[in-house]
N, CA, C and O atoms as CSV, one atom per row, in Angstrom:
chain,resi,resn,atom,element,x,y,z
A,1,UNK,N,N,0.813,-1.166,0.000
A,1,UNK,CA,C,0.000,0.000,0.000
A,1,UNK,C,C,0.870,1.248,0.000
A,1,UNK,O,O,1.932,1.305,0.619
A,2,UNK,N,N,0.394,2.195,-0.687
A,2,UNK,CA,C,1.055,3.327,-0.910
A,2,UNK,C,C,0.614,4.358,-0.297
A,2,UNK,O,O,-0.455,4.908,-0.564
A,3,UNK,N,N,1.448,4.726,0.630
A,3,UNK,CA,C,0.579,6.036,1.175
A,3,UNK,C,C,0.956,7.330,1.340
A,3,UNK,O,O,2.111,7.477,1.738
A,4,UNK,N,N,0.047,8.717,1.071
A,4,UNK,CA,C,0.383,9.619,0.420
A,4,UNK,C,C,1.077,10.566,1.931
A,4,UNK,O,O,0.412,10.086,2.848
A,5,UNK,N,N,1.810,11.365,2.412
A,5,UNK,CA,C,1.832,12.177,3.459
A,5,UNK,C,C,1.493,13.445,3.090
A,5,UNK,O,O,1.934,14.123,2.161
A,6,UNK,N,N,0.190,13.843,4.380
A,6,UNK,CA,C,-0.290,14.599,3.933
A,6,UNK,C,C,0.469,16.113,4.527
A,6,UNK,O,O,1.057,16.323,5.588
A,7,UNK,N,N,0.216,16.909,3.517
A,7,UNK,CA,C,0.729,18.129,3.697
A,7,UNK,C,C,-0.172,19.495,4.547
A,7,UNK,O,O,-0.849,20.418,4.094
A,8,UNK,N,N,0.119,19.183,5.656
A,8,UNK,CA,C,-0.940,20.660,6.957
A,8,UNK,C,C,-0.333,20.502,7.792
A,8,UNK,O,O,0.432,19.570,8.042
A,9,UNK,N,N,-0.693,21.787,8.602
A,9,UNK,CA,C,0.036,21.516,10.270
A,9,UNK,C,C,-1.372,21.222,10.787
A,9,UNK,O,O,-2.545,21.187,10.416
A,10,UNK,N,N,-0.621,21.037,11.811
A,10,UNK,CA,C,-1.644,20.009,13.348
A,10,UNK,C,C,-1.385,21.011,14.365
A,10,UNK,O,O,-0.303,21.520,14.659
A,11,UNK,N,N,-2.446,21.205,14.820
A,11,UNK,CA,C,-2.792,21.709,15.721
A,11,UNK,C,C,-1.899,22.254,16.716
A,11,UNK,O,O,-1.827,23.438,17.046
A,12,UNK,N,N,-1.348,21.462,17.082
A,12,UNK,CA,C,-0.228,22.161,17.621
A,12,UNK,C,C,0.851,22.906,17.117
A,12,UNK,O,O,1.210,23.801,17.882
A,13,UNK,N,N,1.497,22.811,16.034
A,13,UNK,CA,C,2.140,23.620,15.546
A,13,UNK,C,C,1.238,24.956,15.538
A,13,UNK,O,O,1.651,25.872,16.250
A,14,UNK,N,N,-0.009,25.177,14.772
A,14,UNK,CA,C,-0.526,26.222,14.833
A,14,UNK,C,C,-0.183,26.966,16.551
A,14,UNK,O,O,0.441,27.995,16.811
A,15,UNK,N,N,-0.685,26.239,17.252
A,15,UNK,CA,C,-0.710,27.096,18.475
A,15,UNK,C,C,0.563,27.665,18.996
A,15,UNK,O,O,0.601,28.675,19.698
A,16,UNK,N,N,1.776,26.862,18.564
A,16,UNK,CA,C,2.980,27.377,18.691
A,16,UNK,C,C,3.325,28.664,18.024
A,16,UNK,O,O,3.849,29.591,18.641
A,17,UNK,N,N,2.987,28.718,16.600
A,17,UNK,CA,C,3.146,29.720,15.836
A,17,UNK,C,C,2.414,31.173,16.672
A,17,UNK,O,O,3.049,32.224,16.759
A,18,UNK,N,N,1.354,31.052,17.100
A,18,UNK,CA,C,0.008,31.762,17.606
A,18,UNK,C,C,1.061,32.268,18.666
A,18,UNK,O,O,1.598,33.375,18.684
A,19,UNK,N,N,1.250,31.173,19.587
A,19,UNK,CA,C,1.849,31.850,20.583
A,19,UNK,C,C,3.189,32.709,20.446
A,19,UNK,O,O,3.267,33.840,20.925
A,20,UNK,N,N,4.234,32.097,19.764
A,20,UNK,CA,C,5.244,32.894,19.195
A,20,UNK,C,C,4.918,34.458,18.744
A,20,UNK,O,O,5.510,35.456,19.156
A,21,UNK,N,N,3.891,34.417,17.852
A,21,UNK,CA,C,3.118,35.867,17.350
A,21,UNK,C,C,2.510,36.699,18.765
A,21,UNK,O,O,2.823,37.881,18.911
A,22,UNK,N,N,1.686,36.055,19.720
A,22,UNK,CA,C,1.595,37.074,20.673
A,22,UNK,C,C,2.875,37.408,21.628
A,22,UNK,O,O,2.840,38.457,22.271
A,23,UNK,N,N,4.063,36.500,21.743
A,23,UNK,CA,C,4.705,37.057,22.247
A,23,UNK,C,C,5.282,38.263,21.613
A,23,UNK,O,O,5.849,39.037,22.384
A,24,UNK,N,N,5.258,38.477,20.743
A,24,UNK,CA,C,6.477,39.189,19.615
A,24,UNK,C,C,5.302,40.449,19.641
A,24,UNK,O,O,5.868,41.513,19.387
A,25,UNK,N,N,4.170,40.587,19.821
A,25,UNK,CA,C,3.274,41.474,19.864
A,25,UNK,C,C,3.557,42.133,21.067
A,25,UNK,O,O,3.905,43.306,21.201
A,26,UNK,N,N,3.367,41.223,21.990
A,26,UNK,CA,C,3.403,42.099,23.520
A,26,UNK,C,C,5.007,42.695,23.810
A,26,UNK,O,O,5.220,43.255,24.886
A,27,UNK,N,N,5.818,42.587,23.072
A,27,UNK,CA,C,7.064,42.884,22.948
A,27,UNK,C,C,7.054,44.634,22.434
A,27,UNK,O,O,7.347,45.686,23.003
A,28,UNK,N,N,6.604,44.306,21.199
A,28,UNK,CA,C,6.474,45.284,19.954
A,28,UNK,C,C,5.978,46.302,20.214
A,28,UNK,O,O,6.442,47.403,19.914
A,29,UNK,N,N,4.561,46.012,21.045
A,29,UNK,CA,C,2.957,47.229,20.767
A,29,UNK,C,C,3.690,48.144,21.771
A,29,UNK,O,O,3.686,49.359,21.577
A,30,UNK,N,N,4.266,47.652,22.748
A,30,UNK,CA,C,4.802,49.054,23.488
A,30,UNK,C,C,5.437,49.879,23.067
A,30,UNK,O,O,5.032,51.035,22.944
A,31,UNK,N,N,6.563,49.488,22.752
A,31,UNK,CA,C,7.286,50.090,21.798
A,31,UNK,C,C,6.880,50.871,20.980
A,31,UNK,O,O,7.210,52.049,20.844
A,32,UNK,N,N,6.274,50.375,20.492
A,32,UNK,CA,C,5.507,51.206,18.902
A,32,UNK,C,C,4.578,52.527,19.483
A,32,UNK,O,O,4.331,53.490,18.757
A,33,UNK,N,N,4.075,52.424,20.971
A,33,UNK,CA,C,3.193,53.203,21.416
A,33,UNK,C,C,4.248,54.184,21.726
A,33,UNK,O,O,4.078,55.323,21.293
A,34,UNK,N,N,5.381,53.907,22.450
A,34,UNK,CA,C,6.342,54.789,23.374
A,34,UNK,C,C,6.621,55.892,22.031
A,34,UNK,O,O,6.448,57.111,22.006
A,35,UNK,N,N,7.133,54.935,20.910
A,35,UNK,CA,C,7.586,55.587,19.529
A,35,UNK,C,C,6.315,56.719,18.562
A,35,UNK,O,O,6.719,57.491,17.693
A,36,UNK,N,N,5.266,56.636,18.821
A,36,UNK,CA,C,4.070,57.289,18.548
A,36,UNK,C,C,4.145,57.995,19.525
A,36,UNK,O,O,4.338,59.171,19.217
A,37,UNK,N,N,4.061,57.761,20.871
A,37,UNK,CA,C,4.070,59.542,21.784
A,37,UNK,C,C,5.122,60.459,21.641
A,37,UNK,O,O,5.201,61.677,21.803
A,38,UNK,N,N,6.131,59.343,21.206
A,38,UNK,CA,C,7.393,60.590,20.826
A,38,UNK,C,C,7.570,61.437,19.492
A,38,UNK,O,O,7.956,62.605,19.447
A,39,UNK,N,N,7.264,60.741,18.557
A,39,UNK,CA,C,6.996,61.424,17.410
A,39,UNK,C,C,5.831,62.871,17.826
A,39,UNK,O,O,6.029,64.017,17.423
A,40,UNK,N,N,4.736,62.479,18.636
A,40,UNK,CA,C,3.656,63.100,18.540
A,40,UNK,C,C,4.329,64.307,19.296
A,40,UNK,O,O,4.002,65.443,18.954
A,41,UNK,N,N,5.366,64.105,20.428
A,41,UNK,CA,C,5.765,65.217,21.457
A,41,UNK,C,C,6.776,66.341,20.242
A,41,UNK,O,O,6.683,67.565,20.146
A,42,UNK,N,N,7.464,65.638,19.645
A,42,UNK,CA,C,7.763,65.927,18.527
A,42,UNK,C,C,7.504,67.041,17.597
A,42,UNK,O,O,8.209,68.008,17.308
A,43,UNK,N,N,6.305,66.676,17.184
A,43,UNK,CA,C,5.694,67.312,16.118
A,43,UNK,C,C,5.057,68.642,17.454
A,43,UNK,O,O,5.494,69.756,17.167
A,44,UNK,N,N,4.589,68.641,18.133
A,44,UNK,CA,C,4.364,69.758,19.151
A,44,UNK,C,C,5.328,70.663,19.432
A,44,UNK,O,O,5.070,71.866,19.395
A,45,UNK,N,N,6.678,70.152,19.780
A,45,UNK,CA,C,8.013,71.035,19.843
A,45,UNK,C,C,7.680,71.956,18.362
A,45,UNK,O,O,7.759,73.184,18.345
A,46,UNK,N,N,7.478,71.516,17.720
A,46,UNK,CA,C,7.878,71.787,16.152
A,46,UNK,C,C,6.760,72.742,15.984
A,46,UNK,O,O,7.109,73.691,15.281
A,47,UNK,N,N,5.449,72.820,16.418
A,47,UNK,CA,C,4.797,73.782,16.179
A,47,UNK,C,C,4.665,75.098,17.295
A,47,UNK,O,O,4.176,76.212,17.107
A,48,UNK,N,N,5.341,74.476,18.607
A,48,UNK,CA,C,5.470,75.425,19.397
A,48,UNK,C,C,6.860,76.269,19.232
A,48,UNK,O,O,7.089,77.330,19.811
A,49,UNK,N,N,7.725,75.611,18.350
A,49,UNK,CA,C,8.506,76.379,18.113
A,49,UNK,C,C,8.019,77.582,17.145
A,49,UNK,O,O,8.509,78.711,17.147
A,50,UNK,N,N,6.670,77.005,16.085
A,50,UNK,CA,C,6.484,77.933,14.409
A,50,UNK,C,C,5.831,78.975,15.880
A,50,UNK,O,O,6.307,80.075,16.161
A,51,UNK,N,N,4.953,78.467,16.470
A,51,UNK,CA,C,4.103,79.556,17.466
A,51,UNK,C,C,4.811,80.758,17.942
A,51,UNK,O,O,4.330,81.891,17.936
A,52,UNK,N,N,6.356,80.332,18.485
A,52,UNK,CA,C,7.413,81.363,18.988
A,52,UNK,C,C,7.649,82.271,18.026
A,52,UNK,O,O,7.711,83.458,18.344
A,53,UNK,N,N,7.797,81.930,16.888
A,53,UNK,CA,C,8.059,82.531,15.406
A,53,UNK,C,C,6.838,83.897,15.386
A,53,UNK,O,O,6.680,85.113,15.280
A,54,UNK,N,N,6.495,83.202,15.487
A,54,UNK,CA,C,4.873,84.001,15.151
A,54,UNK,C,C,4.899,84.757,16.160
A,54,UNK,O,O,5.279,85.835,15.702
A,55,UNK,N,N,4.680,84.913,17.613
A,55,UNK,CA,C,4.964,85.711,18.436
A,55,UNK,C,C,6.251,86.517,18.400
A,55,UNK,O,O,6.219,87.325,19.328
A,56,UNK,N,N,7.433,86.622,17.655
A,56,UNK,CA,C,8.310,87.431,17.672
A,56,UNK,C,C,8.031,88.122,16.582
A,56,UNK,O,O,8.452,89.268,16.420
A,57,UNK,N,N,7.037,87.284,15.425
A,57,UNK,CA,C,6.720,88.892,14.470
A,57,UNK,C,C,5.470,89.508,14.677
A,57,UNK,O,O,5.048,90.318,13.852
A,58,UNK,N,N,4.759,89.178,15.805
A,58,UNK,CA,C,3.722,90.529,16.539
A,58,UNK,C,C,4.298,91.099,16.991
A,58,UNK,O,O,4.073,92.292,16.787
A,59,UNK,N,N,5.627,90.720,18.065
A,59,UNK,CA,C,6.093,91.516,18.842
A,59,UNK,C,C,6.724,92.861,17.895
A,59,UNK,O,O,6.665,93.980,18.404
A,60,UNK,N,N,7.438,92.662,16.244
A,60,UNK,CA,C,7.885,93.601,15.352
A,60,UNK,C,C,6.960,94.475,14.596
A,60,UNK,O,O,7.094,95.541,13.993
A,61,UNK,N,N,5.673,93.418,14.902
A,61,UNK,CA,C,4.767,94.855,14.490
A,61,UNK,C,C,3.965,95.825,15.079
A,61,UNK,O,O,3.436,96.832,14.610
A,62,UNK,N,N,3.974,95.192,16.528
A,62,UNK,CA,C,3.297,96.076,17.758
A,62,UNK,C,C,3.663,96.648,18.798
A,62,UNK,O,O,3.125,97.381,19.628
A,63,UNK,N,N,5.129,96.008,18.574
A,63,UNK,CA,C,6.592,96.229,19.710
A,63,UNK,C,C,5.578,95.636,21.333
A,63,UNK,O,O,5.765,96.201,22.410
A,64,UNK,N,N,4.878,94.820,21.225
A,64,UNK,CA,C,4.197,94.584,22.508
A,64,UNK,C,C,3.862,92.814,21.934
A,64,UNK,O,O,3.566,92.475,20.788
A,65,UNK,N,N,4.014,92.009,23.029
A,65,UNK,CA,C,3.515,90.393,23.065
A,65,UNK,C,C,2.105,90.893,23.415
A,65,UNK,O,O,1.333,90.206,22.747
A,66,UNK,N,N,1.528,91.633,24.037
A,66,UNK,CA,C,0.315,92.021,24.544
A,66,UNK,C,C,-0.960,92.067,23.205
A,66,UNK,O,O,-0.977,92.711,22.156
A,67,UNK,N,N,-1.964,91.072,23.802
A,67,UNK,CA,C,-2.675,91.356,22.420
A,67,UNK,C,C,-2.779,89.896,21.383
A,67,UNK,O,O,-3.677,89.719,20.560
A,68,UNK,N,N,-1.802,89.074,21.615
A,68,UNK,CA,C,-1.361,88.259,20.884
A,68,UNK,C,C,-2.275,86.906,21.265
A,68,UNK,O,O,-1.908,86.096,22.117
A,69,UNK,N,N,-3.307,86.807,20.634
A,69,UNK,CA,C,-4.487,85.830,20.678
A,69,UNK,C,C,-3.976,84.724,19.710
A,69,UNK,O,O,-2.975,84.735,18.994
A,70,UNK,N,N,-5.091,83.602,19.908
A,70,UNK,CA,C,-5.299,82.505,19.145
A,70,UNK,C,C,-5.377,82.787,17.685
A,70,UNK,O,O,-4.854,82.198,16.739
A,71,UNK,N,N,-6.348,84.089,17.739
A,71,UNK,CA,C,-6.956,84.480,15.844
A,71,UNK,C,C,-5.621,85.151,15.362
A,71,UNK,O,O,-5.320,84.860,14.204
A,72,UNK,N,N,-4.422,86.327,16.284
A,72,UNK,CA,C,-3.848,86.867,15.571
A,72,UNK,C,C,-2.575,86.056,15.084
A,72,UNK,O,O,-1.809,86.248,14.139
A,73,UNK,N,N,-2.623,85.120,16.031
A,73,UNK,CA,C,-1.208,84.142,15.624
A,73,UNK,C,C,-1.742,83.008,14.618
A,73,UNK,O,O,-0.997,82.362,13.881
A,74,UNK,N,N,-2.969,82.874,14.683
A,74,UNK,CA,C,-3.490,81.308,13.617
A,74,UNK,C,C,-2.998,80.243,14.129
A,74,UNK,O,O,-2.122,79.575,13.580
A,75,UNK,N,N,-3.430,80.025,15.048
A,75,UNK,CA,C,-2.902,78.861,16.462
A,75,UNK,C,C,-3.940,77.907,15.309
A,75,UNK,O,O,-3.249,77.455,14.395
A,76,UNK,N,N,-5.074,77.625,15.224
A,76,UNK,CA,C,-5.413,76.726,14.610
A,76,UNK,C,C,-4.729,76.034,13.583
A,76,UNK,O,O,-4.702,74.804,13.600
A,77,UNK,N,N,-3.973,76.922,12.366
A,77,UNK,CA,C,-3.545,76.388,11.368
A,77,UNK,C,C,-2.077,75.461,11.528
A,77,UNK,O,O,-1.459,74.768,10.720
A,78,UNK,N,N,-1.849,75.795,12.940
A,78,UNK,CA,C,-0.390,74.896,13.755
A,78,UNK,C,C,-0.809,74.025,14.279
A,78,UNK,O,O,0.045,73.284,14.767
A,79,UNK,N,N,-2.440,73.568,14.502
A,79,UNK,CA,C,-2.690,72.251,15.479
A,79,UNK,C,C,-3.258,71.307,14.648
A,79,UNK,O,O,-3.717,70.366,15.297
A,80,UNK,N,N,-3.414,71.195,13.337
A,80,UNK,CA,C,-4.052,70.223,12.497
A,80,UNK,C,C,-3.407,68.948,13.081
A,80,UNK,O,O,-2.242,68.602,13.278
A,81,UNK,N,N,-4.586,68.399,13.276
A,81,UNK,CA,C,-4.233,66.479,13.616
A,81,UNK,C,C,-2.764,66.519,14.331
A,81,UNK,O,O,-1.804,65.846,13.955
A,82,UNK,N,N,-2.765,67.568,15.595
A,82,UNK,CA,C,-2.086,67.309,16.266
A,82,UNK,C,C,-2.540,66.914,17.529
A,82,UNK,O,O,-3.602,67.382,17.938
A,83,UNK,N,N,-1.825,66.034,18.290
A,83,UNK,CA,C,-2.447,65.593,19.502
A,83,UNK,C,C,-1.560,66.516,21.030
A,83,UNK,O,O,-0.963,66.092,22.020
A,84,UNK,N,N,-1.903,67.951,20.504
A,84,UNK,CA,C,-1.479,68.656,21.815
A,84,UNK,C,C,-2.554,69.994,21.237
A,84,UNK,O,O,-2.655,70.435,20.092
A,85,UNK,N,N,-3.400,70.489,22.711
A,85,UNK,CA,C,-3.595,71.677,22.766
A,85,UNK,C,C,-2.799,73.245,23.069
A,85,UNK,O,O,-2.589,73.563,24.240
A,86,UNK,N,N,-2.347,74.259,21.829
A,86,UNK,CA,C,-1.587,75.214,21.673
A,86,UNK,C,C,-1.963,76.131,22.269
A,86,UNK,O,O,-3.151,76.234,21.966
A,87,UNK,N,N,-1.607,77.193,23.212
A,87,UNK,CA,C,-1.890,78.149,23.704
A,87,UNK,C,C,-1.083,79.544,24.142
A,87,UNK,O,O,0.145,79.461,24.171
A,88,UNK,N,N,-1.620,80.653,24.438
A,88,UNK,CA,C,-0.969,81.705,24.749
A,88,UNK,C,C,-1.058,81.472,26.266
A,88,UNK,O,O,-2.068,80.875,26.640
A,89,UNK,N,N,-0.117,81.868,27.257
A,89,UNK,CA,C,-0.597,81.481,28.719
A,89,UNK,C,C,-0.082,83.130,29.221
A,89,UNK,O,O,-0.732,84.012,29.782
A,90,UNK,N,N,0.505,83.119,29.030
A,90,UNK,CA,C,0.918,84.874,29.250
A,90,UNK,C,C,1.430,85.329,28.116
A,90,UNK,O,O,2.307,84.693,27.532
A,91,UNK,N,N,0.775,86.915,27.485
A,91,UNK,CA,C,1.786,87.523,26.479
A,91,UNK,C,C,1.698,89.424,27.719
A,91,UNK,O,O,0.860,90.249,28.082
A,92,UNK,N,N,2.942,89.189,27.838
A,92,UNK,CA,C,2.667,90.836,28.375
A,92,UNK,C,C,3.508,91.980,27.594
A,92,UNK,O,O,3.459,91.600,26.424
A,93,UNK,N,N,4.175,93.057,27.629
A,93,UNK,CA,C,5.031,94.162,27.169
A,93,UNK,C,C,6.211,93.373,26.228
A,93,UNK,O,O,6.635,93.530,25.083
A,94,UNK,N,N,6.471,92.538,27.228
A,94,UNK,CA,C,8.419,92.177,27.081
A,94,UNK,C,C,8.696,90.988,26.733
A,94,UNK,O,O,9.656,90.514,26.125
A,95,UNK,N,N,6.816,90.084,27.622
A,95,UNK,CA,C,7.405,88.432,27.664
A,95,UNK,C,C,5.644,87.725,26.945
A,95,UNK,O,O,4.445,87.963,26.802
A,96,UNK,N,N,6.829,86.676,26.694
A,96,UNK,CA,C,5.294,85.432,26.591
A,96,UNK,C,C,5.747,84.409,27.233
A,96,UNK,O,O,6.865,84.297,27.736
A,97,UNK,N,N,4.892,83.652,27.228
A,97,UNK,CA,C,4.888,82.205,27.989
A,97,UNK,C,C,3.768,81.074,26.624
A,97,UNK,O,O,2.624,81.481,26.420
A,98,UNK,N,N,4.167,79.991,25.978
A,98,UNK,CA,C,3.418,79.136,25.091
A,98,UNK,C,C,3.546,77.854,25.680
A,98,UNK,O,O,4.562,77.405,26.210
A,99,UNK,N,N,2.085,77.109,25.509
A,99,UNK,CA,C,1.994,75.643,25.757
A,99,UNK,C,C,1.728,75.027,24.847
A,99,UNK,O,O,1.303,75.632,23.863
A,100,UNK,N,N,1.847,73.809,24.810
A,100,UNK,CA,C,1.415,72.908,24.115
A,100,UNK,C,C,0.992,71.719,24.988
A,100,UNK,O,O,1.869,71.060,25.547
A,101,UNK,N,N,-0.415,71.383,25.149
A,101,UNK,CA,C,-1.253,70.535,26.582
A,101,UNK,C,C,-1.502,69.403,26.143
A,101,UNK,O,O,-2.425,69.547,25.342
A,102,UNK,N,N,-1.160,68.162,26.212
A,102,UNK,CA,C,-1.513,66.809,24.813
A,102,UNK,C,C,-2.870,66.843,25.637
A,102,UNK,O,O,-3.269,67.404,26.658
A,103,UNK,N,N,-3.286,66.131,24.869
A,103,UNK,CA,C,-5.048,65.881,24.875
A,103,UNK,C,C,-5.376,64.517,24.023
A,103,UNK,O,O,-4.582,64.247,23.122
A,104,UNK,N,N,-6.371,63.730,24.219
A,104,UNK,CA,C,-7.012,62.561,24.189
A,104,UNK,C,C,-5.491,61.128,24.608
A,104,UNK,O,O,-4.613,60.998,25.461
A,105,UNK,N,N,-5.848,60.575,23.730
A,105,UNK,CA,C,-4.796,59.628,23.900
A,105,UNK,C,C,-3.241,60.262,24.334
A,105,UNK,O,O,-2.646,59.782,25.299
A,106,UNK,N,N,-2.806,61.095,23.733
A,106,UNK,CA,C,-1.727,61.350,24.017
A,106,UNK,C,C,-1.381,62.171,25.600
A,106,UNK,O,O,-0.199,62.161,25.943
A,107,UNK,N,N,-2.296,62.794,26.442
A,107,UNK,CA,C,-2.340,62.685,27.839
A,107,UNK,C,C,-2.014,61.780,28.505
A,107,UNK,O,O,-1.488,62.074,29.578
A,108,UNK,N,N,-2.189,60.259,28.152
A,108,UNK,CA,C,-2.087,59.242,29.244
A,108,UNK,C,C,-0.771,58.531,28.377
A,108,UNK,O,O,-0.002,57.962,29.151
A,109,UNK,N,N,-0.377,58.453,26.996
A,109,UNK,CA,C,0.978,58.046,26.354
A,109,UNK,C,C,1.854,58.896,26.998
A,109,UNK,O,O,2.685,58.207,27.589
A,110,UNK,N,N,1.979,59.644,27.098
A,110,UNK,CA,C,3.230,60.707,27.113
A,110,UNK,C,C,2.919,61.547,28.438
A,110,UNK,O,O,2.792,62.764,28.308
A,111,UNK,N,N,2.781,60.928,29.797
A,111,UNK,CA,C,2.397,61.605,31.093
A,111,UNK,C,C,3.610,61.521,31.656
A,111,UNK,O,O,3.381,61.581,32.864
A,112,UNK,N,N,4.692,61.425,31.503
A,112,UNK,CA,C,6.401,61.565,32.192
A,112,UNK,C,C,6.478,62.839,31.450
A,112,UNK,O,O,7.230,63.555,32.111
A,113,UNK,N,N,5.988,63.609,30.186
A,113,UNK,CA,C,6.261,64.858,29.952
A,113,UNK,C,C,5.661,65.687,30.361
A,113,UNK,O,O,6.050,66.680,30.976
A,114,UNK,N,N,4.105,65.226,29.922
A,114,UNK,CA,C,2.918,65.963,29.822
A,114,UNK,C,C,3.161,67.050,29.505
A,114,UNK,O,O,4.172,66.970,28.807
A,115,UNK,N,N,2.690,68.608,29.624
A,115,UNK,CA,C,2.474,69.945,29.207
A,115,UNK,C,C,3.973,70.377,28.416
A,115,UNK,O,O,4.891,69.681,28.851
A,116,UNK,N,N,4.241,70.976,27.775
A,116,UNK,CA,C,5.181,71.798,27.351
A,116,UNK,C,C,5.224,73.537,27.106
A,116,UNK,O,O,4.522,74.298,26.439
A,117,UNK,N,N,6.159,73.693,27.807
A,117,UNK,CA,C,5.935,75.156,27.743
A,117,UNK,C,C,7.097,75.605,27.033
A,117,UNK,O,O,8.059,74.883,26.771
A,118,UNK,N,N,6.960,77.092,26.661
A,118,UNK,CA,C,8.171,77.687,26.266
A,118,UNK,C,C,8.442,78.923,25.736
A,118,UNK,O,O,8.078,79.306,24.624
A,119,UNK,N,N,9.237,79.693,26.731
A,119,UNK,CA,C,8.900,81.648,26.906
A,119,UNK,C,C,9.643,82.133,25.895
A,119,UNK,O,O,10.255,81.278,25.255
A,120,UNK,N,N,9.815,83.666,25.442
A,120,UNK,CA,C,10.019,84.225,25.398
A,120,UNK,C,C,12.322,84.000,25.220
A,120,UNK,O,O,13.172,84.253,24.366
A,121,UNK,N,N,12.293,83.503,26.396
A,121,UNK,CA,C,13.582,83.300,26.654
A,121,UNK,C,C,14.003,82.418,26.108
A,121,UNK,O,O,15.229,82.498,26.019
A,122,UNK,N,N,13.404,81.170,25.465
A,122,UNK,CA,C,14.061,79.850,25.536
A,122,UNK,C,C,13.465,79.260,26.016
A,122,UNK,O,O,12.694,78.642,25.282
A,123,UNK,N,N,13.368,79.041,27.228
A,123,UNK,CA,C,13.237,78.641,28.508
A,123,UNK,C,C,12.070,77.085,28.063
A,123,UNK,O,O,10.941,76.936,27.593
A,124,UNK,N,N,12.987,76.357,28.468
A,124,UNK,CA,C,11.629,74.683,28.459
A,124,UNK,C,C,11.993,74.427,29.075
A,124,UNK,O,O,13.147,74.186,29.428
A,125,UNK,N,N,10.015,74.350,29.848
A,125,UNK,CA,C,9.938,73.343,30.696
A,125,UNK,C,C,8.756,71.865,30.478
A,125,UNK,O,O,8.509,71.366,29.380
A,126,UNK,N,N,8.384,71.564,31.321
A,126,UNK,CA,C,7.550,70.119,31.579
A,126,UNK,C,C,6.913,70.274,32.169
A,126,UNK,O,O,7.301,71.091,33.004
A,127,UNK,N,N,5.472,69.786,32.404
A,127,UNK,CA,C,4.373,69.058,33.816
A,127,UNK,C,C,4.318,67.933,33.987
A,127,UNK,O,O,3.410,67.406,34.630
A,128,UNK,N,N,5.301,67.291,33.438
A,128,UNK,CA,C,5.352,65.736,34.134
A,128,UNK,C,C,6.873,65.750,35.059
A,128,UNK,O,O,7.789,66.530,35.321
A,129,UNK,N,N,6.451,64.329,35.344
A,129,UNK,CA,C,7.664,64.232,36.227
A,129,UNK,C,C,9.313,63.813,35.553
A,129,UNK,O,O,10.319,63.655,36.245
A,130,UNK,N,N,9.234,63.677,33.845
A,130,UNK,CA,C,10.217,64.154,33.003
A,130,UNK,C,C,11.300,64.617,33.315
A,130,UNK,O,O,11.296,65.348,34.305
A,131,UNK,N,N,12.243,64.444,32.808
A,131,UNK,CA,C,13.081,65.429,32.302
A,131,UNK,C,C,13.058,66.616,31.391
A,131,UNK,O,O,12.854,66.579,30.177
A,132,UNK,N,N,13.320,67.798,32.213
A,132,UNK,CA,C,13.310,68.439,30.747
A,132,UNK,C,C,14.065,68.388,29.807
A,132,UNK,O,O,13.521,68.504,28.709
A,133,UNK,N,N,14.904,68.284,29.817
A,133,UNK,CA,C,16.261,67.748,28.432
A,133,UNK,C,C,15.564,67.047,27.384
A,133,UNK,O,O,15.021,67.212,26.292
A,134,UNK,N,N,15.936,65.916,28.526
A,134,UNK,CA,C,14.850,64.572,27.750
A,134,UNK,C,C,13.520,64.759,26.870
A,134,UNK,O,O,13.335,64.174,25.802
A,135,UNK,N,N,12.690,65.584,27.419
A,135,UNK,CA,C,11.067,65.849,26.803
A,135,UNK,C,C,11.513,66.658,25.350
A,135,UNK,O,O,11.130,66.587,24.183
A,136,UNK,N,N,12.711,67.600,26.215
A,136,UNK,CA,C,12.764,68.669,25.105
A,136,UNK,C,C,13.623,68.377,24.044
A,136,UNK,O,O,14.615,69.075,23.831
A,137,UNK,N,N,13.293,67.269,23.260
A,137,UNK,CA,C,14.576,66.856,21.970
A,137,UNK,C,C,14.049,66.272,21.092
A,137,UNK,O,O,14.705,65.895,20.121
C-alpha cells in the first residue's frame, strides 16, 4: 500500500506559531506606542517652536507680546491632527509664555512629559515628572 503524506500543520504547531506571534506582539505594541508619543511630542516642539516665530513677528509689528491671541497668531492652522492643545498662557510688554497641553490619547501616552511650555527666553519646561532635556529633543 502506498501512502500519500499529507501536507498541513496540526494543531499544535498552529498554536505554537500563535503563541510565538503574541509574544512578539506584547514585545512590539509598546514600543511602537512609546515611539508614537514621541513622534507626537515631537511634532508639538515643532509647532510650538512655528508659534514662537509668530509671536516674535507681533512683537515687530506692535513692539508689545500684549494682544497676541489665538486668531492673531493662527494657532489653529499649527494644530491640524495634532495631539497637543496650543496656547498663549501669558503675552505681556516684554514676555510670553506658550503651551502645548496633549489631549485625548496622548495625555495618558506621554504623562512623564505631559504639558510643554516655552517663553520668550528659551526657557523649556515640563508638567510631568520628566526630564526636561529629555522631553525637550
Amino acid at each position: 500500500m502506498n501512502r500519500q503524506s499529507q501536507v498541513a500543520f496540526s494543531l499544535l504547531e498552529l498554536l505554537v506559531a500563535m503563541a510565538i506571534i503574541a509574544i512578539l506582539i506584547a514585545v512590539a505594541y509598546p514600543n511602537y506606542i512609546d515611539y508614537e508619543a514621541h513622534a507626537e511630542r515631537n511634532r508639538a516642539e515643532a509647532a510650538l517652536l512655528q508659534l514662537s516665530s509668530r509671536m516674535e513677528n507681533y512683537f515687530s509689528d506692535n513692539n508689545t507680546y500684549e494682544g497676541a491671541d489665538a486668531d492673531a497668531l493662527g494657532i489653529a492652522n499649527l494644530e491640524n491632527d495634532l495631539s497637543y492643545q496650543l496656547s498663549v498662557v501669558d503675552a505681556s510688554d516684554m514676555h510670553f509664555t506658550i503651551q502645548a497641553a496633549p489631549i485625548d490619547a496622548q495625555a495618558t501616552r506621554d504623562s512623564e512629559c505631559g504639558t510643554l511650555t516655552l517663553t520668550d527666553t528659551n526657557a523649556r519646561e515640563v508638567s510631568g515628572e520628566g526630564n526636561s532635556d529629555a522631553c525637550w529633543r
